[in-house]
C-alpha positions, 0 to 999 in steps of 0.5 A: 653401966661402966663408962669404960668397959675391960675385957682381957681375952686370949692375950689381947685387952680390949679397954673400950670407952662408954659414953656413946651419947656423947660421942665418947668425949673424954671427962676426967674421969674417964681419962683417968679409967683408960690410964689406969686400964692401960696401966693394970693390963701392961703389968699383966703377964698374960697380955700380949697386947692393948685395943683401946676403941669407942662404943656405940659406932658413932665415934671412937672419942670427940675429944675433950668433954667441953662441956665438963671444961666450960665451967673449968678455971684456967687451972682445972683447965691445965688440970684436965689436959694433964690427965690426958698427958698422963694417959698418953705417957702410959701408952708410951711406957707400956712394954705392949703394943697398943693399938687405936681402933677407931671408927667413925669420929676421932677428934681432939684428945681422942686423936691425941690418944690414937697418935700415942698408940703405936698403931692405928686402924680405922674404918673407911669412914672415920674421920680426924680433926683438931677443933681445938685449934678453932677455939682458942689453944691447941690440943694439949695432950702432948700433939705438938710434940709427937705429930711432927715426930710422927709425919714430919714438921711440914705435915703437922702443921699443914694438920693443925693450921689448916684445921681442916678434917682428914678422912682415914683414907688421907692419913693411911697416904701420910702413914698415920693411920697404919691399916685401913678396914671397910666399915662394918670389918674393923673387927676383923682387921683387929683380929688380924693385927693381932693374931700377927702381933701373937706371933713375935716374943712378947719380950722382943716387942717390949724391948724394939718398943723401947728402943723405937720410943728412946732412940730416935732423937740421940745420936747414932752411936748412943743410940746403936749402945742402947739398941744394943743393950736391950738386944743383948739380953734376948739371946738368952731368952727362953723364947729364942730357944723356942723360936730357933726350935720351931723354925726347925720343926715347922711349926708355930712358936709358943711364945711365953715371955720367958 
């Protein structure tokens, strides 16, 4: 059986991790199926949006397989995080919101890729933590450099230092995890994100993405220029036409990319 299962259904890509016997612990290998699903599904038209979740209802990823990594040198060592930075640099660069799933376990390399999603939903139940950080480095998947972008520098070393595990209900309070499900309906809390997401252009998310992800370190001139360089161009796009039209005659736009 595929170690990462791909399923494309109304507009949504639903990339789901298949190791659950061990806790989905990313190997190179499947590190390298995620980044390549990641990267096949953003260059398909059809897609509005990625999922990226763990099988088995134990965990969405434990992290790093230790156990591929035990018999590693340091530079197979340096190896293997590079691939989980390359993951992590897709899901940065592709135009489609992407969402982490997750529940039950999120650890190491697994949280590192749900904080480079752009949203995260957990069940009541998941749990996060950094094991890295008792056993002699830090993750190194890019955590380092976002965490503190995301929560503040205060707050992602009171994360890594601290090295103690946070509940999905902790970090819904810092704002890292965007919506809470009760266990047993993350199902329909993804159905719901999604159906929300179906609703806005496909063209106008792709650009505030970019925008969001490029702008927050320049200075506030530069910035407003490229806000305003890729905010232009959706004046004459197909899909505001069809927006403006289906205010107007209270109905649901039908968004094509266009």
């Amino acid at each position: 059986m595929s170690i990462l299962q791909k399923t494309i259904e109304d507009g949504v890509a639903q990339l789901t991790m298949n190791r659950p016997e061990v806790l989905n612990a990313l190997s190179g290998e499947l590190t390298d199926a995620i980044t390549a699903g990641v990267n096949e599904a953003s260059a398909r038209k059809d897609v509005r949006c990625i999922v990226i979740r763990g099988a088995g209802g134990k965990a969405f990823s434990a992290g790093t397989d230790l156990k591929e990594r035990r018999g590693f040198d340091a530079e197979q060592k340096f190896a293997q995080s590079r691939k989980l930075w390359v993951l992590n640099q897709a899901l940065m660069a592709s135009p489609k919101p992407t969402i982490a799933a997750i529940d039950g376990w999120c650890l190491g390399g697994g949280f590192e890729m749900a904080i480079f999603c752009d949203l995260r939903i957990a069940t009541e139940n998941s749990v996060f933590g950094w094991p890295e950080m008792t056993l002699g480095a830090y993750p190194g998947g890019g955590t380092a450099v976002i965490l503190p972008r995301l929560i503040g520098p205060s707050a992602a070393k009171k994360m890594l230092f601290a090295t103690h595990r946070n509940t999905a209900k902790e970090l819904e309070a810092m704002g890292l995890v965007n919506w809470l499900a009760p266990t047993g309906g993350l199902d329909a809390k993804i159905a719901d994100v999604v159906a929300d997401i179906k609703r806005r252009s496909p063209l106008a998310l792709a650009a505030l993405k970019e925008v969001m992800a490029k702008c927050a370190d320049l200075p506030f001139d530069e910035a407003a220029r490229f806000d305003n360089k890729l905010r232009r161009p959706l004046e004459g796009t197909r899909d505001y036409v069809e927006g403006i039209e289906a205010h107007f005659e209270k109905r649901a736009p039908v968004f094509t990319g266009e």
